[in-house]
C-alpha positions, -999 to 999 in steps of 0.1 A, spaced: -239 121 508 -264 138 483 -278 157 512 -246 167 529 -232 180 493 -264 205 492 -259 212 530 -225 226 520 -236 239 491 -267 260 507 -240 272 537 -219 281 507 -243 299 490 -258 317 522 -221 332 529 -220 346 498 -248 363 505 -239 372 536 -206 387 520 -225 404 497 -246 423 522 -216 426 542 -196 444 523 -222 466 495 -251 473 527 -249 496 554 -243 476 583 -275 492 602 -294 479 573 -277 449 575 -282 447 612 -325 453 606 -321 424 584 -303 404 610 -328 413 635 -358 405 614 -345 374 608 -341 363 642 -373 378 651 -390 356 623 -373 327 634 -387 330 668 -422 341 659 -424 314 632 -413 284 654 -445 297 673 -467 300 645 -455 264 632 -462 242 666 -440 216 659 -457 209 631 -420 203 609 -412 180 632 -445 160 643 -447 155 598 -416 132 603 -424 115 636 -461 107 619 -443 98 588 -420 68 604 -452 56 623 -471 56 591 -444 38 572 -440 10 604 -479 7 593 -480 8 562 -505 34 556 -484 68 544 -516 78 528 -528 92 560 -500 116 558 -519 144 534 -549 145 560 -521 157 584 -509 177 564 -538 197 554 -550 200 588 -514 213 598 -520 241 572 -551 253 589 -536 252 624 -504 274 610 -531 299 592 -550 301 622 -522 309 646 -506 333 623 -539 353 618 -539 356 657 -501 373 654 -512 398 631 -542 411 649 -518 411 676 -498 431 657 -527 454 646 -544 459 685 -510 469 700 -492 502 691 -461 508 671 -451 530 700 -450 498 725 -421 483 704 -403 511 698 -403 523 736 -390 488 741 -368 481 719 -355 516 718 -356 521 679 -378 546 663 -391 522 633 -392 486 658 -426 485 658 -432 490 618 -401 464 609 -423 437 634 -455 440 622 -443 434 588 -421 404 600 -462 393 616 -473 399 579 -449 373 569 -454 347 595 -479 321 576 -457 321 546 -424 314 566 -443 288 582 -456 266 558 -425 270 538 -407 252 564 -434 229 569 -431 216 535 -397 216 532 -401 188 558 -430 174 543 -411 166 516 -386 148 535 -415 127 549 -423 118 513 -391 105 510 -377 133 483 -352 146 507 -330 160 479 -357 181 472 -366 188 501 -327 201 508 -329 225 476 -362 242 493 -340 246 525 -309 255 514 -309 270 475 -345 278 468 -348 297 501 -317 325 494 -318 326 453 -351 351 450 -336 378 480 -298 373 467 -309 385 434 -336 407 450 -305 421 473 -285 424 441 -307 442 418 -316 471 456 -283 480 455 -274 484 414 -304 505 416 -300 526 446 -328 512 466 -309 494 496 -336 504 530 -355 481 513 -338 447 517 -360 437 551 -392 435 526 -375 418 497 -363 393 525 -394 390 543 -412 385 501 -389 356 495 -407 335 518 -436 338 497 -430 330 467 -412 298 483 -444 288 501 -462 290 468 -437 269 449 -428 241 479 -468 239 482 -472 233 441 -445 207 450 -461 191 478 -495 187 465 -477 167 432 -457 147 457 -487 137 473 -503 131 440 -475 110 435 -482 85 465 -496 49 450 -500 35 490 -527 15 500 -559 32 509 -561 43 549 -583 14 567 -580 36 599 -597 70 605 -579 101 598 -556 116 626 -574 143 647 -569 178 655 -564 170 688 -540 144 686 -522 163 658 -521 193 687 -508 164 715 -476 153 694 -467 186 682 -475 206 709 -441 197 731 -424 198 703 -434 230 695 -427 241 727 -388 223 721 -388 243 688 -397 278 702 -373 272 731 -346 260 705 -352 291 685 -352 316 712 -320 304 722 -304 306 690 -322 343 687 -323 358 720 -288 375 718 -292 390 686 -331 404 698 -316 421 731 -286 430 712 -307 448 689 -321 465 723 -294 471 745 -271 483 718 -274 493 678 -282 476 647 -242 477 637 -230 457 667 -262 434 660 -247 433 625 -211 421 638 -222 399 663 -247 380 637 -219 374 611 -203 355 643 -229 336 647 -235 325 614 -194 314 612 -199 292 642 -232 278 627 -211 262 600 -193 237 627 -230 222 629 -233 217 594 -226 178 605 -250 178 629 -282 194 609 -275 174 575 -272 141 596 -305 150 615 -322 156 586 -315 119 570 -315 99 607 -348 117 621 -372 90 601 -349 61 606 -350 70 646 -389 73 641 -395 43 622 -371 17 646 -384 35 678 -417 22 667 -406 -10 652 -393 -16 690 -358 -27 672 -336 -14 702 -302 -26 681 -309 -12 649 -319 25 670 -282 20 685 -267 12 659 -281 41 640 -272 68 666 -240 53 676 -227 60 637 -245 91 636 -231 105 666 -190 99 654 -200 108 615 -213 143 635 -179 144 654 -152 134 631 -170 161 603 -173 191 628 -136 188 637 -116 203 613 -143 227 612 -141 239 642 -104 243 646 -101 258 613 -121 282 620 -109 291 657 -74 291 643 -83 316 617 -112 335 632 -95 372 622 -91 356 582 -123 346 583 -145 375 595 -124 398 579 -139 389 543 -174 405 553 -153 439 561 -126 446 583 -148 461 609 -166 431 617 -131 413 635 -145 435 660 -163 401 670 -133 382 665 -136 368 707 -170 365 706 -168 339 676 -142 320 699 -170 316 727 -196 310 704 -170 279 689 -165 267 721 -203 259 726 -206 244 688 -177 219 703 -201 208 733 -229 206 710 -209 187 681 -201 162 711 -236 155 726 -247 145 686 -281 140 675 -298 139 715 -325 163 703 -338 147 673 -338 116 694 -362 125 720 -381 141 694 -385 108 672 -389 84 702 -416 101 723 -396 119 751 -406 157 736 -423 164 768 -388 158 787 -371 175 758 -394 207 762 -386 204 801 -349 208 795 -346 233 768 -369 257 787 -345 252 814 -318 261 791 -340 289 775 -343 307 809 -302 307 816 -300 321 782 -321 346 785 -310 355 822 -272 353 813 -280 375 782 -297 404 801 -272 407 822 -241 405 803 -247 423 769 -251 454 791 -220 449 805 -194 430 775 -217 434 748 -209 408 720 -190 389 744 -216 391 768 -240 376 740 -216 347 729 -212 335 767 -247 335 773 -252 313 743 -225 289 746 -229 283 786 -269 275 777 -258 255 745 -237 230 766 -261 231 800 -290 217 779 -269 191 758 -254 177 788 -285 173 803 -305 158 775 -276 132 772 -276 119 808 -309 119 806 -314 92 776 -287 73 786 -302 65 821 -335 65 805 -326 43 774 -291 32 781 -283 46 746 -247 68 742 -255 97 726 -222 111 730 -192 106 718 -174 71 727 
């Protein structure tokens, strides 16, 4: 309950924000923030590997062993492979010319705005590493503050003091800085957590690179698929119309994110519990702990979701009365959050119980409708065009991952 209280507190505390930006910011400078976002999002689900996730899978097999102490030599070498990967962006970044981005994307300043989003790759990354880190270490209230408070205070009051004093065309950087300093603080934190740890010493070696690579590597490849399906209509927003429509359209999608505030806080607390039965080979426990999980995600999203659809005009008009321009593409978008509130925690699942490589099959089928649908349609119905694409890809790979573990596992992980 702890963790759903900061769930809704962090999704209250990011609309503020939003509002904030919404209704004191430009909305092309809004809309550049918008895009770096998603562009981070993508970039850093790269640069990260799956490592987030592959710290709580190793984290349940640990505990089933009884040796968590092997955890920090995962860690650290997790660390190293984010650095690494992240110093391969930003030579990328440096070898190819601003003029290549902006030609693409059609903007005159696309390519300076990514290379700085490449800058801040490593420290996005291993923020979000250790936020889950310290989930694995069982502190997952802590872990929850990092995600959901810590991560918005230092740009909210960075965003607050641009705009008292004139200096708004900077709010990417001050965004793009906050993941700094919250990699420096969550790693302080994560070192004393492990210093914390009074396991038994490790009797077996040390967890490789390579096998570190083999775990989180599908996942990864889930994770990047996940994210570029969640970003992909913002990105060719961004280039196949303006910042302001990218702008309107993102305040739609972060209204329909809320339905699947259910969904992520339950996740976060079931993802060790589905690790550590999986490998404790307790097949009525697992079902019993994604059975609840699944109606506790449904009966929660609900009034959500029809709140929200009943009242999408109220609702988007608080960030400005020109944003109810996306007033129907916030009805499509709820439409997929339904399907996906239904399906309940299938991806986490086949994360935690060894199926990533099937997981990674079906979202990069879903990935490529997405991306398909979205070329096509933003051209033509713009945000509408966006939402559809989203919400047709949402459901596709939901309903797929569900009939696949039910004939795989017989376990329901829909609604019943």
């Amino acid at each position: 309950m702890k963790v759903l209280l900061l769930r809704i507190a962090g999704v209250f505390f990011f609309f503020a924000l939003s509002l904030f930006l919404t209704n004191f910011f430009d909305p092309e400078i809004v809309g550049k923030y918008d895009f770096a976002r998603a562009s981070l999002l993508v970039l850093g689900g790269v640069c990260m590997l799956g490592t987030n996730q592959a710290i709580i899978y190793y984290s349940g097999e640990f505990t089933a062993l009884e040796s968590m102490s092997r955890l920090k030599s995962v860690y650290i070498k997790m660390i190293l492979i984010i650095l690494s990967i992240a110093l391969v962006f930003v030579l990328v970044g440096v070898l190819v010319p601003e003029q290549f981005f902006n030609t693409f994307f059609a903007k005159a300043d696309a390519g300076e705005l990514i290379f700085k989003i490449l800058l801040a790759l490593s420290a996005f990354a291993i923020s979000l590493l250790n936020i889950d880190t310290l989930r694995a270490l069982k502190y997952p209230l802590f872990s929850e503050l990092y995600r959901n408070i810590f991560r918005y205070t230092p740009f909210f009051l960075a965003a607050v003091l641009l705009y008292f004093t004139g200096n708004p065309n900077w709010l990417v950087e001050v965004y793009l800085l906050g993941f700094v300093v919250l990699a420096v603080f969550s790693s302080v934190h994560v070192y004393l957590a492990f210093q914390e740890q009074r396991d038994l010493p490790a009797t077996k070696p040390a967890v490789s690179y390579k096998n570190i690579l083999k775990r989180s590597y599908p996942m990864a490849l889930s994770a990047v698929t996940y994210f570029l399906m969640q970003s992909t209509d913002i990105v060719l927003l961004g280039k196949f119309s303006d910042f302001e429509s990218v702008a309107f359209y993102a305040v739609a999608v972060k209204l329909a994110m809320v339905t699947s505030l259910a969904l992520q806080s339950v996740n976060v607390i079931i993802a060790p519990k589905v690790a550590e039965e999986f490998n404790r080979d307790d097949k009525h426990a697992l079902n019993q702990v994604v059975r609840q999980s699944t109606r506790l995600i449904f009966f929660l999203s609900l009034p959500a979701l029809a709140i929200l659809a009943a009242l999408t005009s109220f609702f988007l008009g608080f960030f400005g009365q020109e944003y109810i321009v996306a007033k129907s593409a916030l009805l499509i978008l709820l439409l997929g959050q339904l399907i996906n509130t239904l399906c309940g925690p299938v991806g986490v699942y086949m994360n935690m119980t060894g199926k990533q490589n099937k997981l990674q099959q079906i979202l990069f089928l879903g990935f490529m409708v997405n991306l398909i649908l979205n070329w096509y349609l933003i051209p033509e119905y713009g945000m509408e065009g966006a939402a559809w694409a989203t919400a047709i890809s949402m459901a596709l790979w939901n309903a797929l991952a569900v009939i696949y573990t039910y004939r795989k596992d017989r376990i329901k992980l829909f609604i019943s």
